[in-house]
C-alpha positions in Angstrom: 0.0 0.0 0.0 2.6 2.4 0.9 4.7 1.6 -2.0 1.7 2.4 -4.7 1.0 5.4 -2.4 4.6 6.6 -3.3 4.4 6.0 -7.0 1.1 7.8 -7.0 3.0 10.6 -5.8 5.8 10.6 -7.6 3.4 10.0 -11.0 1.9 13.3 -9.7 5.6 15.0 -9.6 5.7 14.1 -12.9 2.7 15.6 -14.5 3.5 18.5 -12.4 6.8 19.1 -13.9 5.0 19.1 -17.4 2.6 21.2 -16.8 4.5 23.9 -15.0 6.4 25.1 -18.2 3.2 25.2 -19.9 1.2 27.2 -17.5 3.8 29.4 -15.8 4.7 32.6 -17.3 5.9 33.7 -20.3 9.4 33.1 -21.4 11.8 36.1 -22.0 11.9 34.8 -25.6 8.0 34.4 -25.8 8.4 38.1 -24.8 10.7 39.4 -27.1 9.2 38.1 -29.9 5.9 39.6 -29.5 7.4 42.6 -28.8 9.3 42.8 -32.5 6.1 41.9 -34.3 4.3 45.2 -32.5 7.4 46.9 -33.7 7.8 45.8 -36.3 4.0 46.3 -36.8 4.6 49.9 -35.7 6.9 50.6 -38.3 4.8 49.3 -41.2 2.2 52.1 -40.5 4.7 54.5 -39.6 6.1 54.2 -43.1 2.6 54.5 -44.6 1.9 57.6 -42.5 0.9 60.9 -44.9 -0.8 63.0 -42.2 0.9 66.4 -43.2 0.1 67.3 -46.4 2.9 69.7 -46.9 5.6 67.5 -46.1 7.7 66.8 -49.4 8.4 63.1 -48.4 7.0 59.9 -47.4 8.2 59.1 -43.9 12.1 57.8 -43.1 12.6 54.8 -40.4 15.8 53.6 -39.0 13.5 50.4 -38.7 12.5 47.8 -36.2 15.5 48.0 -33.8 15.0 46.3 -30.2 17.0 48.3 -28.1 17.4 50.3 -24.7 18.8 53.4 -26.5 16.7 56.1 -28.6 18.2 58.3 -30.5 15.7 60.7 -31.6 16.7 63.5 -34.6 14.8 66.9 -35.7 13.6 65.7 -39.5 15.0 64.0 -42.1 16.8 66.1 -45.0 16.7 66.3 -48.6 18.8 63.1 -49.3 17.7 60.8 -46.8 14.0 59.7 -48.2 16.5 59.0 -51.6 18.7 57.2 -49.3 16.1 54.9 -46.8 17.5 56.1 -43.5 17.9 59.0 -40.9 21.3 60.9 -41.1 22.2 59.3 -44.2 24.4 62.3 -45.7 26.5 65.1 -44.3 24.9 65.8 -40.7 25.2 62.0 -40.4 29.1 61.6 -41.0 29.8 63.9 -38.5 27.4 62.1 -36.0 28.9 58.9 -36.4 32.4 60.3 -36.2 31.2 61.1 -33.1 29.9 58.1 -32.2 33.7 56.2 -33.8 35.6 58.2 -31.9 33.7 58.4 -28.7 31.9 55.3 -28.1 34.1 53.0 -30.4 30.8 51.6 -32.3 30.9 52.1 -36.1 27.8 53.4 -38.2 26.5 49.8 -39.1 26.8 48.7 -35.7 25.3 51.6 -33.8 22.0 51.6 -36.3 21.7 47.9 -35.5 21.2 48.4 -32.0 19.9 51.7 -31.3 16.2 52.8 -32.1 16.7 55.8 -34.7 13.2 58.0 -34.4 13.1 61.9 -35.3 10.7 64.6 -33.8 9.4 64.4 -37.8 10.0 61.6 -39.9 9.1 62.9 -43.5 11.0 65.8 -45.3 9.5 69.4 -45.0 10.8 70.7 -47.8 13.2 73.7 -48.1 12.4 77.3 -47.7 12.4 80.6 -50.0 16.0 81.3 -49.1 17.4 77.5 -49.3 17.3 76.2 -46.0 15.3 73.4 -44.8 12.0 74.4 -43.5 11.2 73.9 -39.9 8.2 71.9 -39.3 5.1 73.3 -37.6 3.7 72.8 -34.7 1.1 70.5 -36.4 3.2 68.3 -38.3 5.3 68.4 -34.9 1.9 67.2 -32.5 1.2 65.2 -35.3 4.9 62.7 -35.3 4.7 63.2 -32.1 2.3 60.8 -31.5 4.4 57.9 -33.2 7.3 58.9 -30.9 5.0 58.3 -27.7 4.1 54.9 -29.5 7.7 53.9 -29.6 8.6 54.8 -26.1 5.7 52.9 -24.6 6.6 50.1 -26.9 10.3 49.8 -26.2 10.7 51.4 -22.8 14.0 53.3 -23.3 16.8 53.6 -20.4 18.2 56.1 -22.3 16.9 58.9 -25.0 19.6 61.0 -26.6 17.6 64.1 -28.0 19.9 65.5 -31.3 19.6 69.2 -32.1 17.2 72.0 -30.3 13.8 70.8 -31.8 14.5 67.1 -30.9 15.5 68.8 -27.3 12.5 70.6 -27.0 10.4 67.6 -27.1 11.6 66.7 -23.8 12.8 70.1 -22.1 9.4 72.6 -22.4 11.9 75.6 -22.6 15.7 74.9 -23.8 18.4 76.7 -21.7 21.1 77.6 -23.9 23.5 74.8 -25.5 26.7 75.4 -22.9 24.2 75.0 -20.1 22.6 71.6 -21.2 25.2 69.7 -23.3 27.4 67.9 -21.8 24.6 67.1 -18.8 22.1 64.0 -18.1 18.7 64.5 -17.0 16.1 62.0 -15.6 12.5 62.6 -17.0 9.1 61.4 -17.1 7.3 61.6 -20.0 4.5 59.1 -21.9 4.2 57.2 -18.7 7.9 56.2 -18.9 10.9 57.2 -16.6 14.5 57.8 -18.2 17.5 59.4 -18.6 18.1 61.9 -21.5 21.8 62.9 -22.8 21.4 65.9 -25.2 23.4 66.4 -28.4 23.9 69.4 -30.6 23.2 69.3 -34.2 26.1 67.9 -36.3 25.1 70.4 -39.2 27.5 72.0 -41.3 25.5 75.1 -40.9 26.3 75.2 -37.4 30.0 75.5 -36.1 28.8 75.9 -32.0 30.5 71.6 -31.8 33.7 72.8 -34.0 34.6 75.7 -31.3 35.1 75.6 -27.6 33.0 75.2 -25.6 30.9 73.4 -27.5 33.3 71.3 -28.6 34.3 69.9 -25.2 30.9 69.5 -24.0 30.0 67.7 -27.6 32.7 65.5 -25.6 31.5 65.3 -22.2 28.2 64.4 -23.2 29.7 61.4 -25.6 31.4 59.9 -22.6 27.8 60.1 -20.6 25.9 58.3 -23.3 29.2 55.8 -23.5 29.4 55.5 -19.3 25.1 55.3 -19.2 24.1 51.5 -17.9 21.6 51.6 -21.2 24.0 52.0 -23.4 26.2 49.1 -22.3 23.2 47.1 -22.1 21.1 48.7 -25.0 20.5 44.8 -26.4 
């Protein structure tokens, strides 16, 4: 009797052990793959997007990256809808030379493992006297809607804002470059707590990262994002 008791019980073990993997929760893999299909989802529509009528281009993704690190640019230029992806011509050499020098990650390898957004993702167009034409406050409400997507989605450790209109998206009223380059900030913002590391432009049409002391604190605020626990662990 005792000895059918025991294999009664240890028949029960059994099942038991079965079962458990199939009821219990998810698995980090079960996880990360439904996460990539709502990105990747997410990025399908993103790319389909033609809300503002007077942008010049269709929208321009960086893609479905799965990463801890957002990198989030002002608007796309003149080349990049040609080319398929954010700062894909001059503004985007000296950015990754940045990155190269900085962070020792090349331009392959940092798109492949950082989430690339933009406060606007299509082209605006340029203006009467040449420039690029900054994007209103619509088309900015309007984009900015697929950024609060992503962060939701992804859950970012770290945000690295590039230029003053990207900046603005975070900071309500921009201090002046010398005060807020070079500096990390932890914010709240879509629901979601992280740290931000600010970036000046990289245009040509700006020299304030070519001359002191913007070109120290371009430095300085390299070796944050390099030092930030996100950005070790961005994958």
């Amino acid at each position: 009797m005792l000895c059918t008791a025991r294999k009664i019980a240890q028949a029960a073990l059994q099942i038991q052990a079965l079962t458990v993997p199939l009821f219990g929760p998810p698995s980090k893999y079960r996880l990360m793959t439904a996460l990539k299909n709502r990105l990747n989802r997410h990025v399908t529509a993103l790319r389909t997007c033609h809300r503002c009528p007077n942008m010049v281009s269709g929208p321009v993704s960086g893609g479905p990256v799965i990463s801890r690190v957002m990198l989030v640019g002002q608007a796309p230029g003149v080349k990049e809808p040609l080319l398929g992806r954010p700062f894909a011509w001059t503004a985007g050499k000296t950015l990754f030379k940045w990155f190269t020098e900085t962070l020792d990650v090349d331009e392959d390898h940092f798109r492949s493992t950082v989430y690339m957004a933009a406060v606007c993702r299509c082209f605006p167009g340029k203006t009467s006297a040449g420039g690029d034409r900054v994007p209103s406050k619509d088309e900015v409400a309007n984009c900015s809607e697929w950024l609060a997507a992503e962060i939701k989605l992804l859950r970012p450790e770290l945000i690295i804002p590039v230029g003053k209109l990207a900046i603005g998206q975070f900071i309500v009223a921009v201090p002046p470059l010398i005060d807020l380059i070079g500096t990390q900030q932890t914010l709240e913002k879509f629901g979601h707590r992280f740290d931000i590391v600010p970036l000046p432009h990289p245009s040509g049409a700006s020299p304030w990262h070519r001359i002191e002391p913007g070109k120290t604190l371009t430095r300085r605020a390299l070796e944050l994002i390099r030092d930030h626990p996100g950005w070790k662990g961005r994958v």
